[in-house]
C-alpha positions as CSV (number, residue, x, y, z in Angstrom):
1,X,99.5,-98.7,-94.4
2,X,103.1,-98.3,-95.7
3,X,105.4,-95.9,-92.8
4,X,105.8,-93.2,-95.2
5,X,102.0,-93.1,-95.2
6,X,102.0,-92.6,-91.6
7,X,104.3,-90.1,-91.1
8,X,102.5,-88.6,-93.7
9,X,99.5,-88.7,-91.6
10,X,101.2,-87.4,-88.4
11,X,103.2,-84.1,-90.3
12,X,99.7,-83.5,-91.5
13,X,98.5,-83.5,-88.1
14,X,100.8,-81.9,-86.6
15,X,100.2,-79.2,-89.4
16,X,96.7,-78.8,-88.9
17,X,97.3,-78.2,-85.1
18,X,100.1,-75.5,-86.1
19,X,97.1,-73.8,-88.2
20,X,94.8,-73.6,-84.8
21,X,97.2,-72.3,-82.6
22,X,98.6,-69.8,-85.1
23,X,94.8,-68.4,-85.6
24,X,94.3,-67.7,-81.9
25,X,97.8,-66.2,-81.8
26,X,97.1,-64.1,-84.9
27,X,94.0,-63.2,-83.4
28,X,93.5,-63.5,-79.5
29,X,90.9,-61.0,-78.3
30,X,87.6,-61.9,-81.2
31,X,84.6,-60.4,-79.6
32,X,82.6,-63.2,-77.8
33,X,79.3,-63.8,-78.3
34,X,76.7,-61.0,-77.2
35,X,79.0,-58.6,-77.8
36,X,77.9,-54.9,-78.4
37,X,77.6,-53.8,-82.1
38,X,80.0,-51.0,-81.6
39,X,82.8,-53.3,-79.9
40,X,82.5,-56.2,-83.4
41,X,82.6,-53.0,-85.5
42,X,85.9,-51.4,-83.6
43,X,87.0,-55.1,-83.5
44,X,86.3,-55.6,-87.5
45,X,88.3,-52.0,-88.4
46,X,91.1,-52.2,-86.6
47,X,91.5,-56.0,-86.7
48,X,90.7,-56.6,-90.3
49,X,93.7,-58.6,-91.3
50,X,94.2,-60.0,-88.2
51,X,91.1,-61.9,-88.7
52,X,91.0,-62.6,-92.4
53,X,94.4,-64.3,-91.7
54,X,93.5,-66.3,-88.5
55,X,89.5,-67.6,-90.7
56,X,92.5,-68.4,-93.1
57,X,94.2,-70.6,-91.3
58,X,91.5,-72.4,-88.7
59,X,89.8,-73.4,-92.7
60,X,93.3,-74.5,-93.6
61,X,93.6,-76.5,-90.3
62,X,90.3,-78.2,-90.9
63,X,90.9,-79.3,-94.2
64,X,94.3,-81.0,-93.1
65,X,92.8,-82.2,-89.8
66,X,90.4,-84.7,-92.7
67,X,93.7,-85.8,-94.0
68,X,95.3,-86.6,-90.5
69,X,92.2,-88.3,-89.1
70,X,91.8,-90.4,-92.5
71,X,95.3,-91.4,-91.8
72,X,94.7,-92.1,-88.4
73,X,91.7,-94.3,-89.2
74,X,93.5,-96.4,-91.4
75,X,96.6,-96.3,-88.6
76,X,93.7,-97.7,-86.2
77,X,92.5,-100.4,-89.0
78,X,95.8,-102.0,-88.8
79,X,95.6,-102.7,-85.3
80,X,92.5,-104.7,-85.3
81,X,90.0,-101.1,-84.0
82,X,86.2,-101.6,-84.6
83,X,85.3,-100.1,-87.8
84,X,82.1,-98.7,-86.5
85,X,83.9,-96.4,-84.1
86,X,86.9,-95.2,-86.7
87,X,84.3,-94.5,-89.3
88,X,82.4,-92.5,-86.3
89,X,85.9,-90.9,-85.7
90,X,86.0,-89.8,-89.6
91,X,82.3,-88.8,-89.1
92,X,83.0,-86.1,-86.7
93,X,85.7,-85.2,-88.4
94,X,84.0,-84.2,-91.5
95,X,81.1,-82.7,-89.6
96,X,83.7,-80.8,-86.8
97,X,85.7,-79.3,-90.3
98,X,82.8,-78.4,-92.5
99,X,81.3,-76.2,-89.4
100,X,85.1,-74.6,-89.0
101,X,85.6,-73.9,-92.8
102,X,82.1,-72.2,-93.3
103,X,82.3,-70.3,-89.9
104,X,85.2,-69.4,-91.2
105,X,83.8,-68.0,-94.5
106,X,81.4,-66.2,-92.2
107,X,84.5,-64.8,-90.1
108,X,86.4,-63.9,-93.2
109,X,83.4,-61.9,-94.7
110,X,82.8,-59.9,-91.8
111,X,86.2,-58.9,-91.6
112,X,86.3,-57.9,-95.2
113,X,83.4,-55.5,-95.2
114,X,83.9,-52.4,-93.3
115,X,80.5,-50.4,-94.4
116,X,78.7,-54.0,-92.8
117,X,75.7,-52.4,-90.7
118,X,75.9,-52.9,-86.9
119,X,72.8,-55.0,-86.2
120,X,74.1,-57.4,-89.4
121,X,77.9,-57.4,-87.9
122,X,76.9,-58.3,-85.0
123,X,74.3,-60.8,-86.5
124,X,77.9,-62.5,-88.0
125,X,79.7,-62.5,-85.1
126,X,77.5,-64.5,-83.1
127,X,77.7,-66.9,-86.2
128,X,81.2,-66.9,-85.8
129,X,81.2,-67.5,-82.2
130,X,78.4,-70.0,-82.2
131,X,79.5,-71.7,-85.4
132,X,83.0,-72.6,-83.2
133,X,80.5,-74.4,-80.7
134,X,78.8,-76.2,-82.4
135,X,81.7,-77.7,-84.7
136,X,82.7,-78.6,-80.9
137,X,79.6,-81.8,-81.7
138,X,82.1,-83.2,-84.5
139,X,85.2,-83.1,-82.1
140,X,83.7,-84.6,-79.5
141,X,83.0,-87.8,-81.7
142,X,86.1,-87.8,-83.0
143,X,88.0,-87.5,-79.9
144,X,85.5,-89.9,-78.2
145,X,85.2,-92.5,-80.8
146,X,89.6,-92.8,-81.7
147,X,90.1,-92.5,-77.9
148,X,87.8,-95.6,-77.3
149,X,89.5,-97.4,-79.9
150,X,92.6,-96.9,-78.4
151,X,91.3,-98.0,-74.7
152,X,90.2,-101.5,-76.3
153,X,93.7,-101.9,-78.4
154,X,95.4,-101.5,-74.9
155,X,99.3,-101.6,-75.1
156,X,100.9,-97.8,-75.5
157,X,97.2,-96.8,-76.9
158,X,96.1,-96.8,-73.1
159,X,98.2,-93.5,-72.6
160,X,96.6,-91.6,-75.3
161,X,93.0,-93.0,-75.0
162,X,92.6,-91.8,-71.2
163,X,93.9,-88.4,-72.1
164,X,91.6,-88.5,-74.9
165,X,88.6,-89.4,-72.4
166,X,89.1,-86.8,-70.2
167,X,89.5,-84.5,-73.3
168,X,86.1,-85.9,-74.1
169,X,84.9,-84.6,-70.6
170,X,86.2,-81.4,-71.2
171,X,84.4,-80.8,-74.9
172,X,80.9,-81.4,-73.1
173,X,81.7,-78.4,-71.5
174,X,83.0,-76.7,-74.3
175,X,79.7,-77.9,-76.7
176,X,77.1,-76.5,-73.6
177,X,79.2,-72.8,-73.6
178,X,76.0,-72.2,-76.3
179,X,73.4,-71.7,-73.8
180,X,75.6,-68.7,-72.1
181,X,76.3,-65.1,-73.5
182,X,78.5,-64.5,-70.7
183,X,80.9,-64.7,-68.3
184,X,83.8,-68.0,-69.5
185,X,81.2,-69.9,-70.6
186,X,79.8,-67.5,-72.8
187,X,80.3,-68.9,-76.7
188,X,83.9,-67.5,-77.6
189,X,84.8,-67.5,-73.8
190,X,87.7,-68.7,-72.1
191,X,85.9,-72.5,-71.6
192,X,85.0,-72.4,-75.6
193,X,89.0,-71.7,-76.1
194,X,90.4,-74.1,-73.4
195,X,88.0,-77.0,-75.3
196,X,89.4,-76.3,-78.3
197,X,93.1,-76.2,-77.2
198,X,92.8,-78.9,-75.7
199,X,91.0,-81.2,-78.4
200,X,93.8,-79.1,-80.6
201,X,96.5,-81.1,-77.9
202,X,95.0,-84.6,-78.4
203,X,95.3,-84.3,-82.0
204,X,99.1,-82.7,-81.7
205,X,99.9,-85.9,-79.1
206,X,98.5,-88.1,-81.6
207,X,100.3,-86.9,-84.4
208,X,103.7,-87.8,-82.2
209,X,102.7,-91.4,-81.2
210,X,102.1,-92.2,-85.5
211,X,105.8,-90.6,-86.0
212,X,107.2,-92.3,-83.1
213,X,105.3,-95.5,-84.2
214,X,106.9,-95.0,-87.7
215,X,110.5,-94.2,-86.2
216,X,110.2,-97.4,-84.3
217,X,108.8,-99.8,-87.4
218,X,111.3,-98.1,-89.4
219,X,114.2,-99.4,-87.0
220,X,113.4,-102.5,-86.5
221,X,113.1,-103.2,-90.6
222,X,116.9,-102.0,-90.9
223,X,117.7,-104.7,-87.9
């Protein structure tokens, strides 16, 4: 895997990340799972385009976290990771991305339709809400599977494959948040958004350690 390749791979990460933070900041307050029909209608009107843009870009986020993780894989390949566990890490990355982009259709629809009936809208949200969760499966075995490739590769891989474990830790909270309507671990809840930040961090750090890898390969071929 050429440099250009992965710094290619880390931009793209570092993209996708960009996408997932700009959709919570687009749209901070969704209603959370369980929520009243009259609070996801008042939400849908006056938020409309708020959420149509934030489904828009966790769907776009998605799709380029496939290209950063296949880059990472193949980042991974190079030194000497078992190809069980980065073709587990693709795995969950394919499963977390398809769950985001057709929640996300879900998410977009709803916003889009303003004559939806209540029992329907609020039908969707939940969707929406428990969609998020359970793409929360596919992260956890990406974040699990790179970060133990990176704890047997050792070396600077240490630093980022304990962060990713306790990241790890942190998604099997985020993945049980749907078995609660309420309180922060209802399903759209404050622990549902810290698991996804955080997963969300792990990718961002990741994406720097490929660009600084290629900054530093890149040096020492001009030497």
């Amino acid at each position: 895997m050429s440099n250009n390749y992965v710094r290619l791979s880390g931009l793209i990460g570092i993209s996708a990340v960009v996408c997932f933070f700009m959709g919570f900041i687009v749209d901070p307050t969704p209603p959370p799972a369980g929520a009243s029909a009259s609070t996801v209608l008042d939400h849908a009107v006056r938020y409309a385009t708020n959420d149509r843009v934030a489904a828009f870009v966790f769907a776009l986020g998605a799709a380029a976290s496939l290209a950063f993780v296949a880059g990472l894989r193949q980042w991974l390949d190079m030194f000497g990771a078992e190809r069980w566990l980065t073709t587990s890490m693709l795995t969950g990355a394919v499963t977390s991305a398809s769950v985001i982009i057709a929640t996300s259709v879900v998410w977009f629809t709803l916003a889009s339709d303003a004559a939806i009936v209540a029992t329907v809208a609020t039908t969707l949200s939940d969707v929406v809400n428990y969609g998020f969760v359970f793409a929360g499966f596919g992260i956890l075995l990406l974040v699990a599977c790179a970060s133990a490739c990176m704890l047997s590769i050792g070396g600077p891989f240490l630093y980022l494959g304990r962060f990713g474990a306790v990241v790890s830790a942190l998604l099997v909270a985020y993945v049980l948040t749907a078995f609660f309507t309420s309180g922060p671990f209802g399903a759209g809840q404050a622990v549902t958004i810290i698991g996804f930040s955080v997963a969300a961090l792990w990718i961002l750090f990741a994406s720097l350690s490929m660009l600084w890898f290629a900054r530093l390969a890149a040096a020492a071929a001009r030497a």
